[in-house]
C-alpha positions as CSV (number, residue, x, y, z in Angstrom):
1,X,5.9,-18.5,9.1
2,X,2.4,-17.4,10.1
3,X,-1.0,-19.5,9.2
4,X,-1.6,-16.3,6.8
5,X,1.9,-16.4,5.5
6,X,1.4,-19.8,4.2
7,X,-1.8,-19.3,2.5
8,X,-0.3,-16.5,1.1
9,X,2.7,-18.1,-0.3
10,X,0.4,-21.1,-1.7
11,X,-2.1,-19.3,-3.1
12,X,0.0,-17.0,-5.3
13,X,2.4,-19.7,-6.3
14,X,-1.0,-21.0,-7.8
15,X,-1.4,-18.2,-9.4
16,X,1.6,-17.7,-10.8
17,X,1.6,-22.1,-12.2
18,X,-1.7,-20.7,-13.9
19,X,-0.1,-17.7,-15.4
20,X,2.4,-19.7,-17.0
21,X,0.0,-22.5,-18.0
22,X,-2.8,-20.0,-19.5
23,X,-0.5,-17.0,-20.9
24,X,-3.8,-15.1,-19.8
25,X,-2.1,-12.1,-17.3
26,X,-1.0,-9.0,-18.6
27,X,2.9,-8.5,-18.4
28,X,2.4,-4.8,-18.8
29,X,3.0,-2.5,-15.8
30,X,-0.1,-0.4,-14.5
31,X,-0.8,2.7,-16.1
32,X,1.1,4.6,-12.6
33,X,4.1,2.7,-12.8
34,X,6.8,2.3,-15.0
35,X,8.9,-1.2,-13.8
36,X,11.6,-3.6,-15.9
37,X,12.5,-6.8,-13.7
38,X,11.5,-7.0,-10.4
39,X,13.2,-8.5,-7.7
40,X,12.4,-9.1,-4.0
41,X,15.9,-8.4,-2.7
42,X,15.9,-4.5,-5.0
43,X,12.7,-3.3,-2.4
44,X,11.0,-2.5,-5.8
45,X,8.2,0.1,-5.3
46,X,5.0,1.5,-6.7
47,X,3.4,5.0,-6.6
48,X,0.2,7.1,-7.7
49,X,-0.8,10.4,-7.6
50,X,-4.2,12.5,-7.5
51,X,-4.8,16.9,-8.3
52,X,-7.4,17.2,-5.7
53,X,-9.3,20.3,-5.9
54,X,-9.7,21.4,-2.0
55,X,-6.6,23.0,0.1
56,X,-3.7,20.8,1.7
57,X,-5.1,21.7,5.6
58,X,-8.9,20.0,4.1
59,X,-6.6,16.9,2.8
60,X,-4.1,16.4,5.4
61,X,-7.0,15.1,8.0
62,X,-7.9,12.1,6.0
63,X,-3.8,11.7,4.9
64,X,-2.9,10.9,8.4
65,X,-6.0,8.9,9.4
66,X,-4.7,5.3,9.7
67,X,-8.1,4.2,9.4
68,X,-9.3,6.1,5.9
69,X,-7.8,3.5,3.5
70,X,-9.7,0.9,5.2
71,X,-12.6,2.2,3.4
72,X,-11.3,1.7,0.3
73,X,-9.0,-0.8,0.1
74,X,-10.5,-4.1,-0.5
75,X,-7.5,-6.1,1.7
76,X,-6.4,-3.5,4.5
77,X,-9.9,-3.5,6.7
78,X,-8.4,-1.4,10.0
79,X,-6.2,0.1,12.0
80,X,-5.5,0.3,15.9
81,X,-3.1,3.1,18.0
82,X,-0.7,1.3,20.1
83,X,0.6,4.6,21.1
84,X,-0.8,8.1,20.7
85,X,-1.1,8.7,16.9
86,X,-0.3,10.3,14.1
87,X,3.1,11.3,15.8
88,X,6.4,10.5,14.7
89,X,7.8,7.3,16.2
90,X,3.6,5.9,17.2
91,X,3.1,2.8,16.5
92,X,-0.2,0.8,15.7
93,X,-1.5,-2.7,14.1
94,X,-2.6,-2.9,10.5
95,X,-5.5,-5.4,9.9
96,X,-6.0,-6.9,6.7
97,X,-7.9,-9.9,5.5
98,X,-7.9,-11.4,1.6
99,X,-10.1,-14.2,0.2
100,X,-7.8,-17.3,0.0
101,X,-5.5,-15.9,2.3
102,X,-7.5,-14.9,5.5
103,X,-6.6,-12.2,8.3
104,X,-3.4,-11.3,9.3
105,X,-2.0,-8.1,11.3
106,X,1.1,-6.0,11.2
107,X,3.3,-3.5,13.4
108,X,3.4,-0.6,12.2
109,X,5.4,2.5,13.1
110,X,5.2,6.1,11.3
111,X,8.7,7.1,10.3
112,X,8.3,10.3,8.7
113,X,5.5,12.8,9.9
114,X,5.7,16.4,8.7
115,X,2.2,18.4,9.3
116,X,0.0,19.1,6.1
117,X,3.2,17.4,4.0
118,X,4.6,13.7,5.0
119,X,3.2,10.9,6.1
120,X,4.8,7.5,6.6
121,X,4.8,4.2,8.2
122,X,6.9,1.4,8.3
123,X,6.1,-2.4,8.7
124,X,8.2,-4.7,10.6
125,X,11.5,-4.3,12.0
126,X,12.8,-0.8,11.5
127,X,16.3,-2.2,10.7
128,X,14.4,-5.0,7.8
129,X,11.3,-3.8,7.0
130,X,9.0,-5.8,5.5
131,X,7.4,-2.9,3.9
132,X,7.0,0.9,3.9
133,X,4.3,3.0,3.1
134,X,4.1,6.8,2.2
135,X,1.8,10.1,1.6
136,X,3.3,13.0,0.6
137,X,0.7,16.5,0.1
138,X,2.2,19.1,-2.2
139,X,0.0,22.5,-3.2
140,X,-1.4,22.6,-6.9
141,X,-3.0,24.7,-9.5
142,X,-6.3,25.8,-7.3
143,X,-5.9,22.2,-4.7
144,X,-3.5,19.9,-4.0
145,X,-1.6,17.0,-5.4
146,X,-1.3,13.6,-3.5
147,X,0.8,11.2,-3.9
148,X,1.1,7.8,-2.6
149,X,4.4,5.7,-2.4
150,X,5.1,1.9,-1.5
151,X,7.8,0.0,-0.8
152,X,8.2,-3.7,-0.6
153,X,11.1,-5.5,1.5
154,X,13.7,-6.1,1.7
155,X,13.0,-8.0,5.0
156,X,10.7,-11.8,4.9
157,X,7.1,-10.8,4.1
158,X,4.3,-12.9,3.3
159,X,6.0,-13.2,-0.4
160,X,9.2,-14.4,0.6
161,X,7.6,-18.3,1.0
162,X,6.1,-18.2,-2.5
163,X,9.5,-16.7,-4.0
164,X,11.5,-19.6,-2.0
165,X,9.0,-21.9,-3.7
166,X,9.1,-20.8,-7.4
167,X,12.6,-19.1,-7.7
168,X,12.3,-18.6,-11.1
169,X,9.2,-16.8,-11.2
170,X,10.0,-14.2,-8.8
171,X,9.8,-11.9,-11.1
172,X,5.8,-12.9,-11.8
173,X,5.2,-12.8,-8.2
174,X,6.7,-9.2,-7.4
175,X,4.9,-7.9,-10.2
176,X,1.6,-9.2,-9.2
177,X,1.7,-7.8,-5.5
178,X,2.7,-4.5,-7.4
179,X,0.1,-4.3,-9.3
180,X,-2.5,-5.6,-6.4
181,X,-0.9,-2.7,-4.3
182,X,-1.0,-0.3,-6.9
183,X,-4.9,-0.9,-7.3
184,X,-5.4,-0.4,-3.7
185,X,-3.7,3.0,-3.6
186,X,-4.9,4.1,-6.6
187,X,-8.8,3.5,-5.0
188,X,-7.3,4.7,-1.9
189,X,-6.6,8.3,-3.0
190,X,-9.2,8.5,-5.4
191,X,-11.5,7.8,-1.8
192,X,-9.4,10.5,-0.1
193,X,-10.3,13.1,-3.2
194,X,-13.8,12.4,-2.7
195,X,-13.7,13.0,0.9
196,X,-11.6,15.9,0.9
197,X,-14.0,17.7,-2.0
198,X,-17.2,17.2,-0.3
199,X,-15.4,18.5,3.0
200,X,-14.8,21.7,1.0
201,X,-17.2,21.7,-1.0
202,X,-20.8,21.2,1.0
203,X,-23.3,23.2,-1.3
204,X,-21.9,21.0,-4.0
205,X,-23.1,17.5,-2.6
């Protein structure tokens, strides 16, 4: 287990003691989701979706950009080619850094690519993933719709220390990083909107 790992698993095991002491967290799923119990083991998942009033070919650009969410997101901060990217198979690192947990990086490799539709990338070990990430571009009335999909698990991820810790809230603990996530996309598209409207929309800005 990583120095990150461990402040990670720490940290939200606190969390979760405070939940359960206070009665003060929400047990209701975001507004983009729609989850019962959530387990570790199930590679439970979380998605949102944006109408975006510019064309799929002015989206796509910032879709496959590995380094757009990074403006947005306030964990992921960058991202780094390892090989020549986007392309099916590339790989890269993901850099992220949290308050109370500090900075920790990830392999990532894109495992679905189709141009101005699909984008996705995997975290981890292909065959036990700790985690898998996904854009998907769609036309709509006068734009486009986005979407943007998570998975978490089922291999060991920065979670798996805190779940080992407080079995019986791993429920708690799934559904927190779900709704953290969740958050992060949702500002995550709602950036890529932006971008893509001023892009084709000029006079308008």
């Amino acid at each position: 287990m990583t120095v990150a790992d461990a402040a990670m698993a720490t940290t939200v095991a606190e969390l979760v003691v405070e939940r359960q002491r206070t009665r003060d967290w929400t047990d209701a799923p975001p507004a983009d989701d729609d989850r019962g119990v959530v387990k570790y083991a199930d590679s439970p998942s979380t998605a949102v979706d944006i109408e975006i009033d510019a064309p799929i070919g002015t989206v796509w650009p910032y879709v496959c950009d590995v380094n757009v969410p990074g403006s947005f997101s306030d964990e992921f901060q960058r991202a780094e080619w390892v090989d020549e990217g986007p392309a099916l198979g590339a790989r890269f690192r993901g850099y992220n850094r949290r308050e109370g947990f500090g900075e920790w990086d990830v392999p990532c490799t894109v495992t679905a690519m189709e141009d101005e539709r699909t984008f996705e990338w995997t975290i981890g070990d292909l065959g036990n993933r700790t985690a898998r990430w996904r854009f998907d571009l769609e036309p709509a009335a006068g734009g486009s719709r986005l979407r943007f999909s998570a998975e978490m698990g089922p291999g060991p991820s920065g979670l798996t220390p805190a779940i080992e810790r407080m079995p019986d809230r791993e429920d708690d603990i799934v559904a927190r990083r779900l709704d953290e996530w969740s958050a992060n996309m949702r500002r995550t598209i709602e950036g890529i909107k932006q971008l893509a409207e001023t892009a084709h929309h000029p006079s308008a800005t």
